[in-house]
N, CA, C, O and CB atoms as a CASP TS submission, in Angstrom:
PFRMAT TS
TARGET T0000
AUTHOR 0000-0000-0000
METHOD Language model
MODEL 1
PARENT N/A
ATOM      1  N   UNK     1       0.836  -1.170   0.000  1.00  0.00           N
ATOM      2  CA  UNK     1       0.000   0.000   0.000  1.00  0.00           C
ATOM      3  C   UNK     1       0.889   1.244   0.000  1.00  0.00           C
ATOM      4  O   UNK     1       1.925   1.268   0.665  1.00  0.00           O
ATOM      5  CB  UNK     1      -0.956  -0.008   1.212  1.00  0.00           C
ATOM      6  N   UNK     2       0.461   2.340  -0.791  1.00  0.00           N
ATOM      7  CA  UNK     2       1.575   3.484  -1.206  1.00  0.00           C
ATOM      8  C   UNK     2       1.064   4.411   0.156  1.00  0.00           C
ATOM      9  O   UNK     2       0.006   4.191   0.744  1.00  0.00           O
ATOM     10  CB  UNK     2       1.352   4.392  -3.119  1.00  0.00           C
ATOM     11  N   UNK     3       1.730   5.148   0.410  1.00  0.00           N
ATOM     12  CA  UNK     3       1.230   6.774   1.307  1.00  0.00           C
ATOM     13  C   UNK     3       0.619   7.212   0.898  1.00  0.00           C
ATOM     14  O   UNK     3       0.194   6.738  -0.156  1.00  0.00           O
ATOM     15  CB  UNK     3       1.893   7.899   1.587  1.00  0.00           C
ATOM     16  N   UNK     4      -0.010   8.678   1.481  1.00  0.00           N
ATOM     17  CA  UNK     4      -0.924   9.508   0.849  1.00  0.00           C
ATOM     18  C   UNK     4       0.310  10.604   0.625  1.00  0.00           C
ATOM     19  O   UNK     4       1.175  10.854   1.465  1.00  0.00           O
ATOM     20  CB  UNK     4      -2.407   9.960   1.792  1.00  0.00           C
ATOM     21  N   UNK     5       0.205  11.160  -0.604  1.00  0.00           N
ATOM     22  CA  UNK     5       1.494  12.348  -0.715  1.00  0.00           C
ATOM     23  C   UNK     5       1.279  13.084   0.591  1.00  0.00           C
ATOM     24  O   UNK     5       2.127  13.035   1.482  1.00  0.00           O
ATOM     25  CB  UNK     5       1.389  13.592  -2.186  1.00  0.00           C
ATOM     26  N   UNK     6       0.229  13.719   0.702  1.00  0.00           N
ATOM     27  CA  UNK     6       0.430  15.087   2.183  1.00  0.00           C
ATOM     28  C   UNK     6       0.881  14.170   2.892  1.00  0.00           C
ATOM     29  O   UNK     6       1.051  14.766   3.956  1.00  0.00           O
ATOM     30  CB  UNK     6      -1.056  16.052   3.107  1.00  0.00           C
ATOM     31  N   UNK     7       1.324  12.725   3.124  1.00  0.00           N
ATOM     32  CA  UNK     7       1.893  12.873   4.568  1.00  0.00           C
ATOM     33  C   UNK     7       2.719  12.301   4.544  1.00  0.00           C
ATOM     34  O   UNK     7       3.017  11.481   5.412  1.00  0.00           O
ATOM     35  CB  UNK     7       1.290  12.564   5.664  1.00  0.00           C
ATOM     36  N   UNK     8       3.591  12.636   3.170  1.00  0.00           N
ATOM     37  CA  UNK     8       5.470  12.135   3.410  1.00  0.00           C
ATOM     38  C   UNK     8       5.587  13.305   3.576  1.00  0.00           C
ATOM     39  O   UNK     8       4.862  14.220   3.185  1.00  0.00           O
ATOM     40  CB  UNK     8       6.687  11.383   2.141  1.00  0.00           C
ATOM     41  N   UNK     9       7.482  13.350   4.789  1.00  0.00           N
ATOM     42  CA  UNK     9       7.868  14.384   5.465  1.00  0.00           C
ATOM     43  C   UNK     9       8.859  14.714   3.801  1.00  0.00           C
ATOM     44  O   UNK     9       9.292  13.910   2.976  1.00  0.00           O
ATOM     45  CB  UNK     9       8.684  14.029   7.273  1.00  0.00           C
ATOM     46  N   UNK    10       8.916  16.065   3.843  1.00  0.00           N
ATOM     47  CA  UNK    10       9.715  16.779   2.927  1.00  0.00           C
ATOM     48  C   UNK    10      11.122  17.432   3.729  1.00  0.00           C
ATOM     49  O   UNK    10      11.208  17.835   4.890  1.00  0.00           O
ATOM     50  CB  UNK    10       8.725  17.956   2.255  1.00  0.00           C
ATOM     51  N   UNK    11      12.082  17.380   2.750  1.00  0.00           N
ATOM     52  CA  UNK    11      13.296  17.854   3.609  1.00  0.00           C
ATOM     53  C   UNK    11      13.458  18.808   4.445  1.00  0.00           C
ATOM     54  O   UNK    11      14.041  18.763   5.529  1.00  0.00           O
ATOM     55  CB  UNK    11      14.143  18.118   3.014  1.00  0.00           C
ATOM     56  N   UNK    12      12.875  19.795   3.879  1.00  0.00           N
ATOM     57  CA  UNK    12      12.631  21.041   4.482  1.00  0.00           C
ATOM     58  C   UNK    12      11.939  21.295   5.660  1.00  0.00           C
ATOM     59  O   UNK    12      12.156  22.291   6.350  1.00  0.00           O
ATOM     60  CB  UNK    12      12.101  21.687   3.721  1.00  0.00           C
ATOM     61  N   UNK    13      11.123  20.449   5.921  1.00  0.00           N
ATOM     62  CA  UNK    13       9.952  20.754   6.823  1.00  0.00           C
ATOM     63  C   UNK    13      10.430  19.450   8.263  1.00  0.00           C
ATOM     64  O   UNK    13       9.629  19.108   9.133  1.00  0.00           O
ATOM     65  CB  UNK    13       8.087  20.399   5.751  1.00  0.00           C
ATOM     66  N   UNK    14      11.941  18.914   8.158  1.00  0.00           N
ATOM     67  CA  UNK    14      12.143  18.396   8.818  1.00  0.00           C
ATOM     68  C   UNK    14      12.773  19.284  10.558  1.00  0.00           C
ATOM     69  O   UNK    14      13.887  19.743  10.814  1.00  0.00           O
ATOM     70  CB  UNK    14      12.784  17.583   7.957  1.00  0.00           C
ATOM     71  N   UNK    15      11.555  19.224  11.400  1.00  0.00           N
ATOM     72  CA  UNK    15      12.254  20.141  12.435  1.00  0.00           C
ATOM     73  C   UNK    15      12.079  19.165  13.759  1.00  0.00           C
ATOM     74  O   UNK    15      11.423  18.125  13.715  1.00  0.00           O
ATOM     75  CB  UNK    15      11.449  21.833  12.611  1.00  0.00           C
ATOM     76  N   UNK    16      12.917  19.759  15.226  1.00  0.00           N
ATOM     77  CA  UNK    16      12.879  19.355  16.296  1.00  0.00           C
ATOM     78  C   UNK    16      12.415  18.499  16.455  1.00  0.00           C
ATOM     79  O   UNK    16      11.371  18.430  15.806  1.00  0.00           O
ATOM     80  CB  UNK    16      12.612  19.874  16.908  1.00  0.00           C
ATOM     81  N   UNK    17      12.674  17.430  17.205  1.00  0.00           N
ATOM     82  CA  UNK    17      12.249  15.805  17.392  1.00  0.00           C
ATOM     83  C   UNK    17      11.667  16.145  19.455  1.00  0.00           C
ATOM     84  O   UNK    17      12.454  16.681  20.236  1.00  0.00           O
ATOM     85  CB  UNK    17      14.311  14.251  17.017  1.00  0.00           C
ATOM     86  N   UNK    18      10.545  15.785  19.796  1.00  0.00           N
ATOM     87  CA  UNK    18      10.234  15.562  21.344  1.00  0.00           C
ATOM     88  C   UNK    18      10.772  14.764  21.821  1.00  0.00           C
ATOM     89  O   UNK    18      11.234  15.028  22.931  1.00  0.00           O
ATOM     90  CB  UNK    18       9.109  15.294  21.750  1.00  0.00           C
ATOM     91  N   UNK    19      11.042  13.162  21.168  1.00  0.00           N
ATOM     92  CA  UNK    19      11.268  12.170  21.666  1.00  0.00           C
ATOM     93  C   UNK    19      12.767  11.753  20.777  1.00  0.00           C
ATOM     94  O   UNK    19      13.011  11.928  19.583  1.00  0.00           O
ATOM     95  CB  UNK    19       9.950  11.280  21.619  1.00  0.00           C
ATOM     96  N   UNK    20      13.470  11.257  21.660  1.00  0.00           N
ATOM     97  CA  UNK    20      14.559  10.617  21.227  1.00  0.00           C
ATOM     98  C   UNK    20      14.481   9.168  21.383  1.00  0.00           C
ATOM     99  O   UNK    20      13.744   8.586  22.179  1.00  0.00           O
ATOM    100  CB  UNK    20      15.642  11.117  21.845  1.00  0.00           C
ATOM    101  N   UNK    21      15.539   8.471  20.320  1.00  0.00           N
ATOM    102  CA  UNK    21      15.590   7.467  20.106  1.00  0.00           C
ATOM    103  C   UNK    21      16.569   6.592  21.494  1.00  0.00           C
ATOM    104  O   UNK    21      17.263   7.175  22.327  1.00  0.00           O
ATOM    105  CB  UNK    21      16.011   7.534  18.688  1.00  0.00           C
ATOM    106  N   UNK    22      16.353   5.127  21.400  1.00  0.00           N
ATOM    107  CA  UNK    22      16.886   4.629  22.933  1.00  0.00           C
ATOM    108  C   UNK    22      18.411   4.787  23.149  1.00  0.00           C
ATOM    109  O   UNK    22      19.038   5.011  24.184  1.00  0.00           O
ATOM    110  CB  UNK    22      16.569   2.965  23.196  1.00  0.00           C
ATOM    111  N   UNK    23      19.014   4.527  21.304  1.00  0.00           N
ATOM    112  CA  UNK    23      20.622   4.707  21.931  1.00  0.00           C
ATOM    113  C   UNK    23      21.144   6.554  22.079  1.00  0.00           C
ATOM    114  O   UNK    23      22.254   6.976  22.403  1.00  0.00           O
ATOM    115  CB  UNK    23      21.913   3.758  20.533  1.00  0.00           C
ATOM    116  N   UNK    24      19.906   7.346  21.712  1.00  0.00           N
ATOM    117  CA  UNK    24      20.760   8.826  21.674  1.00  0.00           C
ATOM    118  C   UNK    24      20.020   9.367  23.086  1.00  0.00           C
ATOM    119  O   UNK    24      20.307  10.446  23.604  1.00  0.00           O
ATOM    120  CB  UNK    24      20.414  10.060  19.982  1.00  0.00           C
ATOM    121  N   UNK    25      19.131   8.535  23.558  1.00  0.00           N
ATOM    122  CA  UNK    25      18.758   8.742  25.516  1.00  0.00           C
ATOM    123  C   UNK    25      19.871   8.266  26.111  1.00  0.00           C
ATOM    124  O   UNK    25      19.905   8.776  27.231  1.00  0.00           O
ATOM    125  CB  UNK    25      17.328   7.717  26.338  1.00  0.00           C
ATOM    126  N   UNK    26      21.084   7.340  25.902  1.00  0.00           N
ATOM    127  CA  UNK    26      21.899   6.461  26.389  1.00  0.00           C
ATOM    128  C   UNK    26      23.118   7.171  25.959  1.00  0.00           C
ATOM    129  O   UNK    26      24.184   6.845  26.481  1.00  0.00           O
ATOM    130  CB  UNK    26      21.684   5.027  25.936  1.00  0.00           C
ATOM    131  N   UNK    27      23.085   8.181  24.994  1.00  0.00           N
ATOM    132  CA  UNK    27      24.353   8.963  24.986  1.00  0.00           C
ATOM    133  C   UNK    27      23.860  10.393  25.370  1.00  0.00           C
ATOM    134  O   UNK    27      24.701  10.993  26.040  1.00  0.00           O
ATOM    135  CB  UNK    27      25.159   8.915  23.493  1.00  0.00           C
ATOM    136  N   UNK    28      23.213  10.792  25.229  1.00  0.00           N
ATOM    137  CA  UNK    28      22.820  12.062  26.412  1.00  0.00           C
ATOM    138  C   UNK    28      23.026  11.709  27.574  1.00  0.00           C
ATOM    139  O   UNK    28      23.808  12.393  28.234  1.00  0.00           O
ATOM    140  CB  UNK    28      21.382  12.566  26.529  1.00  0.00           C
ATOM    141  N   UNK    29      22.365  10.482  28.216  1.00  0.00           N
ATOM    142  CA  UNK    29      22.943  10.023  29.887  1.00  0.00           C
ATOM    143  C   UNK    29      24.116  10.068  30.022  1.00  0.00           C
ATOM    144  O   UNK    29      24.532  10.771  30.943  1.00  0.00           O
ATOM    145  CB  UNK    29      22.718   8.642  30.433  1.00  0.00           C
ATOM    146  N   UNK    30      24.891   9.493  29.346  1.00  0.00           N
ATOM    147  CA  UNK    30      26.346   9.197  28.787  1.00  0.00           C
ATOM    148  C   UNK    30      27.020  10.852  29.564  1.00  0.00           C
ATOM    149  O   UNK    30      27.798  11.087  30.489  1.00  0.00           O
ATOM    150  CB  UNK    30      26.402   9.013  26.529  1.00  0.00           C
ATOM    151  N   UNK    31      26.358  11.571  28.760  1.00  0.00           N
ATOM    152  CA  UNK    31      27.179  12.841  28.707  1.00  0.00           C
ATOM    153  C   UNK    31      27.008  13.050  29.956  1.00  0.00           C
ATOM    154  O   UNK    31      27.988  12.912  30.688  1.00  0.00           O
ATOM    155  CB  UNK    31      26.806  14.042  27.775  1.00  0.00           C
ATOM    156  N   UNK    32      25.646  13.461  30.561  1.00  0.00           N
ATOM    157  CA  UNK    32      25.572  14.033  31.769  1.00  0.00           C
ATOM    158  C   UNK    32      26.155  13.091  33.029  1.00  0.00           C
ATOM    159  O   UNK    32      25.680  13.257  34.153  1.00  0.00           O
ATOM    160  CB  UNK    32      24.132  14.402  31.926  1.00  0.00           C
ATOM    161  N   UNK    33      27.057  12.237  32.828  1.00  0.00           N
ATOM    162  CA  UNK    33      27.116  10.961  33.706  1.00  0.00           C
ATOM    163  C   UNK    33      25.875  10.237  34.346  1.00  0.00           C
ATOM    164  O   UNK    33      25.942   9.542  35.360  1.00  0.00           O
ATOM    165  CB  UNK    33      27.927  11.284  34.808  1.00  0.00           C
ATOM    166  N   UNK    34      25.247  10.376  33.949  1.00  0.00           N
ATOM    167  CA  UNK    34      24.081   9.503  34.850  1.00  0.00           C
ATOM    168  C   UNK    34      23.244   8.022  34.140  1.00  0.00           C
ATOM    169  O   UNK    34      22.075   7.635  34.151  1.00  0.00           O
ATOM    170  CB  UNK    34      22.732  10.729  35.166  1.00  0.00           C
ATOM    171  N   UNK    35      24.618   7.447  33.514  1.00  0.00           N
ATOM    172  CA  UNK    35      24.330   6.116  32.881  1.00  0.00           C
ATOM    173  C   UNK    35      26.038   5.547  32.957  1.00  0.00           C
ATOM    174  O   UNK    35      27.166   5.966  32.695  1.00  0.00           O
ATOM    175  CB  UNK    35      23.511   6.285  31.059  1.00  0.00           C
ATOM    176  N   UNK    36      25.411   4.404  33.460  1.00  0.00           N
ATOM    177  CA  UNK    36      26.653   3.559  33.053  1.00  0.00           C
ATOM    178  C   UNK    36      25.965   2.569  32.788  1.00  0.00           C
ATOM    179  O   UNK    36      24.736   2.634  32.793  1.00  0.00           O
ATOM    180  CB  UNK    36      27.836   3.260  34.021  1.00  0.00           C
ATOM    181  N   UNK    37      26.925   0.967  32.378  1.00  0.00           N
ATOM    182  CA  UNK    37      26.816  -0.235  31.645  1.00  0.00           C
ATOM    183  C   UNK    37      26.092  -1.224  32.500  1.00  0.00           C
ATOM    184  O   UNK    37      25.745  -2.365  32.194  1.00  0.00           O
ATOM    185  CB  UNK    37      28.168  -0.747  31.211  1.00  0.00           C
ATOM    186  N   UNK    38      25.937  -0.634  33.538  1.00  0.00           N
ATOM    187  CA  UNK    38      25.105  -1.400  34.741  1.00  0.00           C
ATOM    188  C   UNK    38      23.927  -1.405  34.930  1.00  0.00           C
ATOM    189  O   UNK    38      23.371  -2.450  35.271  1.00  0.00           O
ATOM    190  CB  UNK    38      25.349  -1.099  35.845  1.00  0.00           C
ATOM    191  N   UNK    39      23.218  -0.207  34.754  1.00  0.00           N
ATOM    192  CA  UNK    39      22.172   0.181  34.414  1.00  0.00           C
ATOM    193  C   UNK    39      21.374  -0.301  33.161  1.00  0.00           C
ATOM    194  O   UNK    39      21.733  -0.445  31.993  1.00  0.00           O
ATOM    195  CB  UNK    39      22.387   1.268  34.425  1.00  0.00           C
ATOM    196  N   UNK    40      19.849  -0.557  33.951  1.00  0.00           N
ATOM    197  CA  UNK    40      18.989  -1.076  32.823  1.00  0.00           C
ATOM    198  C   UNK    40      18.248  -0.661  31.978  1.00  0.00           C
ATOM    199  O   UNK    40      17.244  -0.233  32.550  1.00  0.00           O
ATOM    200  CB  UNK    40      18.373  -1.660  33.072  1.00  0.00           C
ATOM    201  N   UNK    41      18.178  -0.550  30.988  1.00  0.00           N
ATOM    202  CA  UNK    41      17.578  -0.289  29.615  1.00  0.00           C
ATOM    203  C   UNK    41      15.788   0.395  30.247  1.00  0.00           C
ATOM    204  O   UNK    41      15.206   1.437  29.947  1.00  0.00           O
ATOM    205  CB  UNK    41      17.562  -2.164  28.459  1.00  0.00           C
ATOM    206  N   UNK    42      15.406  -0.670  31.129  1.00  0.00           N
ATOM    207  CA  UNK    42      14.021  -0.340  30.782  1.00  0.00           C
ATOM    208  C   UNK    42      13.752   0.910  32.195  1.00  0.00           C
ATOM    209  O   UNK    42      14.398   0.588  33.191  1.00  0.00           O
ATOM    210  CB  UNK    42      12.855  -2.022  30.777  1.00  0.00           C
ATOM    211  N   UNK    43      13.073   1.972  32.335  1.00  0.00           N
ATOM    212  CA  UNK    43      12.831   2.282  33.329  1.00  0.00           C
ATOM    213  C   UNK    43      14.134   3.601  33.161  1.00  0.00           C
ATOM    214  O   UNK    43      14.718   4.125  34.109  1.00  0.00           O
ATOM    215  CB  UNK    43      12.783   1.014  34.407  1.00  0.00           C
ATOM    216  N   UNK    44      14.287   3.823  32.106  1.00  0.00           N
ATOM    217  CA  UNK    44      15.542   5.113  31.472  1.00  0.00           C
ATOM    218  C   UNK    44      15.018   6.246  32.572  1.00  0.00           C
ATOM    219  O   UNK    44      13.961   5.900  33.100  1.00  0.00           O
ATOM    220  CB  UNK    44      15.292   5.844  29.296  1.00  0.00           C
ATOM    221  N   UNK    45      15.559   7.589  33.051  1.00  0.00           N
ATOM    222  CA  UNK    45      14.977   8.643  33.556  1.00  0.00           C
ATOM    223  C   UNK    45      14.942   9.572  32.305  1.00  0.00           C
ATOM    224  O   UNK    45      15.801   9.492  31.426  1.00  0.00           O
ATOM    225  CB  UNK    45      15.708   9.174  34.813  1.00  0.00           C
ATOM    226  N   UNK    46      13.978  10.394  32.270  1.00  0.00           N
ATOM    227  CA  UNK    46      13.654  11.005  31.062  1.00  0.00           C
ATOM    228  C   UNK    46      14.789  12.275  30.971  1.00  0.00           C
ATOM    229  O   UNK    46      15.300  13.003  31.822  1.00  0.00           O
ATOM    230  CB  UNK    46      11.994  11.481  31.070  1.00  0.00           C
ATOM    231  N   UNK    47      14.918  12.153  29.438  1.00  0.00           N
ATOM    232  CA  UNK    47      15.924  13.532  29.364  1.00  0.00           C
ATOM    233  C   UNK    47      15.253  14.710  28.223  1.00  0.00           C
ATOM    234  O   UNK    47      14.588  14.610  27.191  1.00  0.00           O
ATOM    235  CB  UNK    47      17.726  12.981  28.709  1.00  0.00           C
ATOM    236  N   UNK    48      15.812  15.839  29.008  1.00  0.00           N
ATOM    237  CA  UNK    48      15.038  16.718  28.560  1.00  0.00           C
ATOM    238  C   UNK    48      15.753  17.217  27.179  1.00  0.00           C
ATOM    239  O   UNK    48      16.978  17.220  27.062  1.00  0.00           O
ATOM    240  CB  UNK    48      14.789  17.757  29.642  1.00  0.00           C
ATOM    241  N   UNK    49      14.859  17.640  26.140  1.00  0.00           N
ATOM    242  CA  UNK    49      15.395  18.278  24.456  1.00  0.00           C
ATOM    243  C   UNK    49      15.115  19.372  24.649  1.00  0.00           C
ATOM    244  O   UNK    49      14.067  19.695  25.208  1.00  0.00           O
ATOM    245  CB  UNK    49      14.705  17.835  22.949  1.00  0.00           C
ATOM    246  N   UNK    50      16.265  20.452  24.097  1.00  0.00           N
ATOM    247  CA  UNK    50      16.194  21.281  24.062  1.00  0.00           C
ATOM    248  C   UNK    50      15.875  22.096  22.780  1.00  0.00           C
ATOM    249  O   UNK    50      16.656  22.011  21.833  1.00  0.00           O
ATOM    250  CB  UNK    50      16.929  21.359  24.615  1.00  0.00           C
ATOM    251  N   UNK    51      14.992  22.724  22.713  1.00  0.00           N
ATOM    252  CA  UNK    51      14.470  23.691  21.625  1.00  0.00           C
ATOM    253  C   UNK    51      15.629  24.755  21.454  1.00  0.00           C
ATOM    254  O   UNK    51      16.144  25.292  22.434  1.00  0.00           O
ATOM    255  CB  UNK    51      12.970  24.453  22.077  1.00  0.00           C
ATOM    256  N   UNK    52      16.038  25.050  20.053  1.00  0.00           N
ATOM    257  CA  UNK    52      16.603  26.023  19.503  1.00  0.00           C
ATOM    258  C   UNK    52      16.138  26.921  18.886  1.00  0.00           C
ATOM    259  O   UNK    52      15.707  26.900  17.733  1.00  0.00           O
ATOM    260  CB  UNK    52      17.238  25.738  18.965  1.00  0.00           C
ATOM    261  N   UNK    53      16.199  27.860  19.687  1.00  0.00           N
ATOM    262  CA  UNK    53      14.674  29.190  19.062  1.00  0.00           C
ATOM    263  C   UNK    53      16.037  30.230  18.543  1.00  0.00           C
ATOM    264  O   UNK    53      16.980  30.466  19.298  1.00  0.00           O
ATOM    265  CB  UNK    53      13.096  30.339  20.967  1.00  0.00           C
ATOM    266  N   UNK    54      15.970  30.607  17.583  1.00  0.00           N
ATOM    267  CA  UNK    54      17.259  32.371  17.051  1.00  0.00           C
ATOM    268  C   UNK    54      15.981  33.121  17.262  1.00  0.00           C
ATOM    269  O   UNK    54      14.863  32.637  17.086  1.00  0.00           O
ATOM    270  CB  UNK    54      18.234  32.731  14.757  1.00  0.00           C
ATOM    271  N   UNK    55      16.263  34.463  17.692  1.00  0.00           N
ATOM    272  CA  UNK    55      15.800  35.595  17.318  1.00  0.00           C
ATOM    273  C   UNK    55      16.108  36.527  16.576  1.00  0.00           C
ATOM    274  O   UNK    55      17.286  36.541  16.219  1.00  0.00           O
ATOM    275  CB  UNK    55      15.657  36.001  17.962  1.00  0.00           C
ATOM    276  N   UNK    56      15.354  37.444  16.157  1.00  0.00           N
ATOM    277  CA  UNK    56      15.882  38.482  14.383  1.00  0.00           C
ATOM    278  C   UNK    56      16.566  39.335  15.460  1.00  0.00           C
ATOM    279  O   UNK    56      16.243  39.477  16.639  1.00  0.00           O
ATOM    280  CB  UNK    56      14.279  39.649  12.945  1.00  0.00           C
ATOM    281  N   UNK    57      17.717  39.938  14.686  1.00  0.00           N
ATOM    282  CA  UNK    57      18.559  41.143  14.829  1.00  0.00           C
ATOM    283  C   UNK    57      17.822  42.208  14.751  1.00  0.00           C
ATOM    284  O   UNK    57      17.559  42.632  13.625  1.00  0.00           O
ATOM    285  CB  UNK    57      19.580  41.275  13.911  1.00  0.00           C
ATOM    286  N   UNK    58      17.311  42.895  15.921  1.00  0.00           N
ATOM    287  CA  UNK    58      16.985  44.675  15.808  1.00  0.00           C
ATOM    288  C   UNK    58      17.812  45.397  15.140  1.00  0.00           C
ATOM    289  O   UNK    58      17.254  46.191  14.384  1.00  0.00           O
ATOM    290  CB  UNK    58      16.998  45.478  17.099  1.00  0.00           C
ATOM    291  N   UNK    59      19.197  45.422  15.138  1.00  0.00           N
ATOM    292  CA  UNK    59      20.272  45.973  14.554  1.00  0.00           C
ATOM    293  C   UNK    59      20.138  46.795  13.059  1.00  0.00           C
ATOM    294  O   UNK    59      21.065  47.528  12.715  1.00  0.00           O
ATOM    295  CB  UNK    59      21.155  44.859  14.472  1.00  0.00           C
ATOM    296  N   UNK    60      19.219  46.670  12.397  1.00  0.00           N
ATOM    297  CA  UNK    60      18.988  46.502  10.986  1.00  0.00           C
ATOM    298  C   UNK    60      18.087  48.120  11.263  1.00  0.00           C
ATOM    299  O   UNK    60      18.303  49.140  10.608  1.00  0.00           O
ATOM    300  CB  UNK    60      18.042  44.753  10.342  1.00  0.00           C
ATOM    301  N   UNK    61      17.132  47.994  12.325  1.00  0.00           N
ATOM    302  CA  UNK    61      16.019  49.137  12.044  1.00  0.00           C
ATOM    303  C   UNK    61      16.961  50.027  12.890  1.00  0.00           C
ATOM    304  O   UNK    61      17.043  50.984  12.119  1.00  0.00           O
ATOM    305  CB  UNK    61      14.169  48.911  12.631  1.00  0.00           C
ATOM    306  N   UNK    62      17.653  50.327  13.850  1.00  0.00           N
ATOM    307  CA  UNK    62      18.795  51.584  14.175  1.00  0.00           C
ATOM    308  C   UNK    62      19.451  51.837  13.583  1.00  0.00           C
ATOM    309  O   UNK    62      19.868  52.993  13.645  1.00  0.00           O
ATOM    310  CB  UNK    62      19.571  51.644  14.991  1.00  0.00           C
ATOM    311  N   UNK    63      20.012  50.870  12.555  1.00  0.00           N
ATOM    312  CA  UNK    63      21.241  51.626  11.386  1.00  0.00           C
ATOM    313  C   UNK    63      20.166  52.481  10.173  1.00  0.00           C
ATOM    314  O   UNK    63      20.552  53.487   9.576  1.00  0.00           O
ATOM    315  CB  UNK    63      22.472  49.991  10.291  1.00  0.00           C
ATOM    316  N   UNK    64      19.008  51.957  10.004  1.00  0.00           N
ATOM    317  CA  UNK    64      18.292  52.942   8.971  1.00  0.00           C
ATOM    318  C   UNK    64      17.598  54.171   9.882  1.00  0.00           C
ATOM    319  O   UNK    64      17.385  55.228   9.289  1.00  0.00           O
ATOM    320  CB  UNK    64      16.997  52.039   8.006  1.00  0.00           C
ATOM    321  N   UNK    65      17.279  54.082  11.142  1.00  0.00           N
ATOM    322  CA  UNK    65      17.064  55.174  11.615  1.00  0.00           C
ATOM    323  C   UNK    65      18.016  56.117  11.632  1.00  0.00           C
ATOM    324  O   UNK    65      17.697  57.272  11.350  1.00  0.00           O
ATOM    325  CB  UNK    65      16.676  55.019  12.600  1.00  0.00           C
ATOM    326  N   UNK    66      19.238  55.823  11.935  1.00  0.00           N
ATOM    327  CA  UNK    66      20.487  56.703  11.715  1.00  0.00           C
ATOM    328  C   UNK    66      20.614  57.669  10.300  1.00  0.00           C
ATOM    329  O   UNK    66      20.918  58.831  10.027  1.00  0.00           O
ATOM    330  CB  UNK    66      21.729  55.667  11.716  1.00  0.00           C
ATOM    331  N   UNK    67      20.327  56.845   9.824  1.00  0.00           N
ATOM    332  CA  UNK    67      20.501  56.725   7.961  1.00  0.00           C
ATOM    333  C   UNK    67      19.527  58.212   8.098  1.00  0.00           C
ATOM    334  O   UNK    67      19.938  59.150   7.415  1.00  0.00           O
ATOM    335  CB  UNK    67      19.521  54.809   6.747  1.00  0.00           C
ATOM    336  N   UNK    68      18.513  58.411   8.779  1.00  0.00           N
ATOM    337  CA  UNK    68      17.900  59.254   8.093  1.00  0.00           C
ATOM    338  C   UNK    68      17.223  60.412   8.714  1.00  0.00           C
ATOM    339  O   UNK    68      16.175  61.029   8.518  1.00  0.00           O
ATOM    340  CB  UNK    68      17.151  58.614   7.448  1.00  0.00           C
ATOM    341  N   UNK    69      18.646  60.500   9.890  1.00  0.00           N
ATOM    342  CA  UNK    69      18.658  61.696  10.899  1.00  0.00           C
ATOM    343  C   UNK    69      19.651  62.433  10.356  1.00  0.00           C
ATOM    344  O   UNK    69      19.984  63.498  10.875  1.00  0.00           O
ATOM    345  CB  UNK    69      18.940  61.390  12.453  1.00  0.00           C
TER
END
């Protein structure tokens, strides 16, 4: 059975993931130390994703205000 076109993901429109996958929860723990090889798979403590928000440069509307004092 094929997809419906609207609901393959397009490259572009690929953004922020909520949930991570089990081995990149196991290297985030990794990082923060709070996993080692002893520890069991099931019963993970949840790790938090962080959103990457930019904001626009104001910079742009004071140099044309300048411009035209």
């Amino acid at each position: 059975m094929t997809m419906d076109s609207s609901l393959k993901v397009k490259a572009g429109a690929i953004k922020t993931r909520n949930v991570l996958k089990r081995a990149e929860r196991i290297a985030r723990l990794q990082e923060l130390d709070k996993w080692s090889e002893d520890n069991d798979v099931v019963g993970m403590p949840k790790v938090r994703v962080v959103k990457v928000s930019l904001k626009k440069k104001k910079k742009v509307k004071k140099e044309e205000d300048d411009k035209k004092k």
